[in-house]
Structure formats: structure tokens, C-alpha cells
N, C-alpha and C positions, 0 to 999 in steps of 0.2 A: 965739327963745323956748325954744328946746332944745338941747342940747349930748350927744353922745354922750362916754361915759366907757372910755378904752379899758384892754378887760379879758381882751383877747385871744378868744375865739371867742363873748364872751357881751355885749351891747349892753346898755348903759342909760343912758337919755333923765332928763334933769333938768329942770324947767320950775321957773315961780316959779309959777302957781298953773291949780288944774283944780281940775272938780266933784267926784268922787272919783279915784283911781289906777286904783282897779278897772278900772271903765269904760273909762278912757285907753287904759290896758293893753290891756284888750282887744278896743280897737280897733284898735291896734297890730297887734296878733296877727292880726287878722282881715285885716289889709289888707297881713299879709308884712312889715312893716318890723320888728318882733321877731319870733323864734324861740325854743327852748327854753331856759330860764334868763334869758330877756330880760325888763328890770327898769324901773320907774319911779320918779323921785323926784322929790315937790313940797314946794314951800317950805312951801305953805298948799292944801287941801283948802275947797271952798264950800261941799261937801252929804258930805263924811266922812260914812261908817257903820259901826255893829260888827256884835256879833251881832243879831240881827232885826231888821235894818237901824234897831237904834236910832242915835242921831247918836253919831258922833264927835267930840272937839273936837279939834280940828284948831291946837296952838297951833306959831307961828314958834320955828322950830331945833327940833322935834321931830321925828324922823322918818318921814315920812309913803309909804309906797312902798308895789309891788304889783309881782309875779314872776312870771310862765309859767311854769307848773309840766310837767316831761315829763310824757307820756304814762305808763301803768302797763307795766311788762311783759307781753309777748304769753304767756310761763312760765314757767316755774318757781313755786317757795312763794309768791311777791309776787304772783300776775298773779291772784289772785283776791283774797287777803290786803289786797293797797292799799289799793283805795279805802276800806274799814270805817275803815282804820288810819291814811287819811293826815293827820288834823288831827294826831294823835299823833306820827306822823314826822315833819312839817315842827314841831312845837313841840320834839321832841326834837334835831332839828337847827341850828336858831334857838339855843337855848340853850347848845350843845355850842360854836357857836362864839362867842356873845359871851361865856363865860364867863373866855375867852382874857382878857377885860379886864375883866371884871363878875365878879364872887363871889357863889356863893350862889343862883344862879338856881335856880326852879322851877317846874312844869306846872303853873296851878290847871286841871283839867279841867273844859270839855276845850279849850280856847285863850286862858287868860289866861297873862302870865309874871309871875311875881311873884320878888321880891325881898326878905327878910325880910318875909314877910310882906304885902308892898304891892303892888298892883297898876303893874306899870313899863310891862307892853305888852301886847299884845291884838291876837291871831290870827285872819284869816276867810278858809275858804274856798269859791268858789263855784265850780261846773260847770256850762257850759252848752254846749250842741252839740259835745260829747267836750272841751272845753277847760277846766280847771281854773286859775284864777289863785288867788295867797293875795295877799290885803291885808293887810300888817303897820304898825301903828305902835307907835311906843315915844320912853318920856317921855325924851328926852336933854338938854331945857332947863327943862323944866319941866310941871307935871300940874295937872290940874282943881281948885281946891278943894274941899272937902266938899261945900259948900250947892249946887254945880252938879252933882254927881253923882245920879244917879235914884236916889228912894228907897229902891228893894230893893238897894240898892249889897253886894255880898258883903265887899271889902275896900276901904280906905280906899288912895288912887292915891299914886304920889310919884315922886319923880324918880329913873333910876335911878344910881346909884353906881357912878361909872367912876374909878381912881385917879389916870387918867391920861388926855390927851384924845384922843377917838375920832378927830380929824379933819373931824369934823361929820360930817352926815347922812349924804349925798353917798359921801364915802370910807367909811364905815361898811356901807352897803351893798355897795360894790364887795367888799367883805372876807366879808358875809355871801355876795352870790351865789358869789362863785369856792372859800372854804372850806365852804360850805355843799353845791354841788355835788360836790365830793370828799367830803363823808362820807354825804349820801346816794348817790350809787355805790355807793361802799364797802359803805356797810350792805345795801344790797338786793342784792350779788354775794356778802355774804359771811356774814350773820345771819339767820338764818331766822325768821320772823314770833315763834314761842314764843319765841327765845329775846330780839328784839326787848321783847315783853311784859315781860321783869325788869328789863331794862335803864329802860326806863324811868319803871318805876314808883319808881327808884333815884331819881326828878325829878319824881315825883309828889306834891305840895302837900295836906298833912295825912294824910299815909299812916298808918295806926291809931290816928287819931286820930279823937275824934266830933267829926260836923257836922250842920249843920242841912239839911232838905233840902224842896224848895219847890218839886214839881211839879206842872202847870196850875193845876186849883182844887185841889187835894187842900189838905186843912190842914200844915200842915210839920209834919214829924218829924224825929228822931235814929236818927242810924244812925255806922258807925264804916266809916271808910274800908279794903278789905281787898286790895285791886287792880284791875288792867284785866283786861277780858276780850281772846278773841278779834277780836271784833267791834269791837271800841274805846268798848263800856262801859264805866263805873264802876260794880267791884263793891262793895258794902257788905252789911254785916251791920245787919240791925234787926232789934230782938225773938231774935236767935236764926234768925232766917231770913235766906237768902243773896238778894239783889237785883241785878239789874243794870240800871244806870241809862243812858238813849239822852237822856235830854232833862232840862232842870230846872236850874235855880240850886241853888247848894251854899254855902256859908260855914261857916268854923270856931264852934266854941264851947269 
């Protein structure tokens, strides 16, 4: 039912199908057969979720995985800085390397990846008892159509645009953990939290541009995208007044 993928000091388990990776994952984790950077990949997802734990759809050759994230550092800039920061870091990392074969990618904040425009994947991360997994899927075969997507939909999904073929799921992940690992190292031995911020607002989805913005009951407003903060808000301008946004749906206009 499983096959490990050898990737040199970093394990991941393939299966054809589980309730979500999440979960899998971190049962994994918990019972020692993964360690850090240890990865899962399913064919098909039962009970897939996103953000607040709405459903996933979960479609065949799409891929469906979830990764042991390290620990933060004990110090340095990062060892307080992370956690605010790390949906931003794993999105800027995610992207950094399928760009390798994808064009175009960008953050919508604060965890979708879009693609011209389109939603192609969609970032979650959870912590529980110090252990942090991300659950990533993205559209490689194909995406939801419209009339299935929930009504306050921000962008409309699609498949994404690879020139050339990834090797399917499976290898496409081996590529994100092992390159993905080297440029986060990298970044947290060698960019400091501020200077992290430019970087990736560089991959941030409608940057000065106005959006619509739609948090709890509040009635939605416009505001104009201005950057990230420290903390891994989104900062915007309404009215003349500077904001920073922790929670809320966003979509262009």
C-alpha cells in the first residue's frame, strides 16, 4: 500500500488513497517512521480539506501531499520571526521551485498559488503539539469547475501550465522536498526576516492594485494592496488609512 521514494536522507511514502495527508503525515511523524522533510503522496484524498477545513476536491493525477515541516530555530532573526512568517515562507518556497517549470507563479495571500490569475494550488498549515505539517495540493490534471467551487469563490481555479511534463505527482514532489529544502536553509542562514518581506512581496498577487476585501460580518470594502508586514499581514490602504489584515478573503477588482 506504500512505497518509500529514495531521496537521500528525506523519506516519502506514496499510497493510492487516505482520508486526508495531513492526518497520515502526522501520524507518521508521531510514531517516528517520518522525520523532518518527510512527505506524503496520495493518489486520492476521502475527506481532503483547505483553509477552514472547507473540502478539498481531491481529483486523480492531481497532486495531493503533506510535509514535516522543521522545527523554527532556537536563534537568531528567524527564531521569533517564523512562526508569524511561515505560511509566507513555505508559499515563497513552493513557488521558487516550481517555477523551475511553471511561469508566472504568484502568493494570493495568504496560501493560495495562482497562476495568471487562476487559482492552480492551495497551501495549509497546521501545528499541533510543537509539530507543524503543510498540506499542499495543486491542479497538475486538472481543477474544479465553476458551478463546484463555493460561492464566495475569489478566483476562478485551473489547471496549471507546465511546458513540459513534471513526471507526475509522485516525482514532482521528490523535486519540491529536496529543492525546497535547500532554499529554505538558505533563506533562514542567510536573509533576514525584513529583507525576506521585499522579496516576497516580489510574488505577491495584486500588489497595488485594488481589491475587494470581505472580513467576518463586516460588509466588504476596497482597499489597494501596499505590502506584507512583519508579522505576515496584509498591508492595504483604505480610505487613506494604512490596515493590516490577519484574516478575511481578498479577490481583485
Amino acid at each position: 500500500m506504500w512505497r518509500g521514494a529514495s531521496t537521500g536522507i528525506t523519506a516519502i511514502v506514496a499510497v493510492d488513497t487516505c482520508e486526508t495527508t495531513m492526518e497520515t503525515v502526522r501520524g507518521l511523524v508521531e510514531s517516528e517512521v517520518l522525520g523532518d522533510w518527510g512527505a506524503l503522496v496520495s493518489g486520492v484524498q476521502t475527506g481532503g480539506r483547505g483553509q477552514l477545513r472547507r473540502p478539498w476536491a481531491s481529483l486523480p493525477g492531481n497532486l495531493h501531499a503533506s510535509i514535516a515541516l522543521p522545527d523554527a530555530p532556537v536563534r537568531g532573526e528567524w527564531a521569533e520571526a517564523l512562526a508569524p512568517l511561515l505560511p509566507l515562507v513555505v508559499g515563497y518556497v513552493v513557488c521558487s521551485v516550481l517555477e523551475e517549470q511553471a511561469a508566472g507563479l504568484k502568493i494570493k495571500w495568504p496560501n493560495d498559488i495562482l497562476q495568471d490569475g487562476r487559482k492552480v494550488g492551495g497551501m495549509l498549515i497546521e501545528e499541533r503539539n510543537g509539530k507543524s505539517i503543510l498540506g499542499l495540493g495543486l491542479n497538475l490534471a486538472g481543477f474544479p469547475p465553476e458551478e463546484e467551487l463555493r460561492e464566495d469563490h475569489s478566483v476562478p481555479a485551473a489547471k496549471m501550465a507546465i511546458p513540459y511534463p513534471s513526471g507526475g505527482p509522485l516525482t514532482l514532489l521528490e523535486r519540491l522536498v529536496n529543492r525546497g529544502k535547500s532554499v529554505y536553509e538558505i533563506m533562514l542562514d542567510e536573509i533576514p526576516p525584513t529583507r525576506f518581506i521585499a522579496m516576497v512581496e516580489s510574488r505577491l498577487a495584486w500588489m497595488g492594485r485594488t481589491i475587494r476585501v470581505l472580513e467576518g460580518n463586516e460588509a466588504p470594502y476596497e482597499a489597494v494592496v501596499t505590502g506584507l508586514s512583519l508579522g505576515g499581514g496584509l498591508v492595504v490602504l483604505r480610505e487613506g488609512d494604512e490596515k493590516v489584515l490577519y484574516s478575511g478573503s481578498i479577490s481583485p477588482l
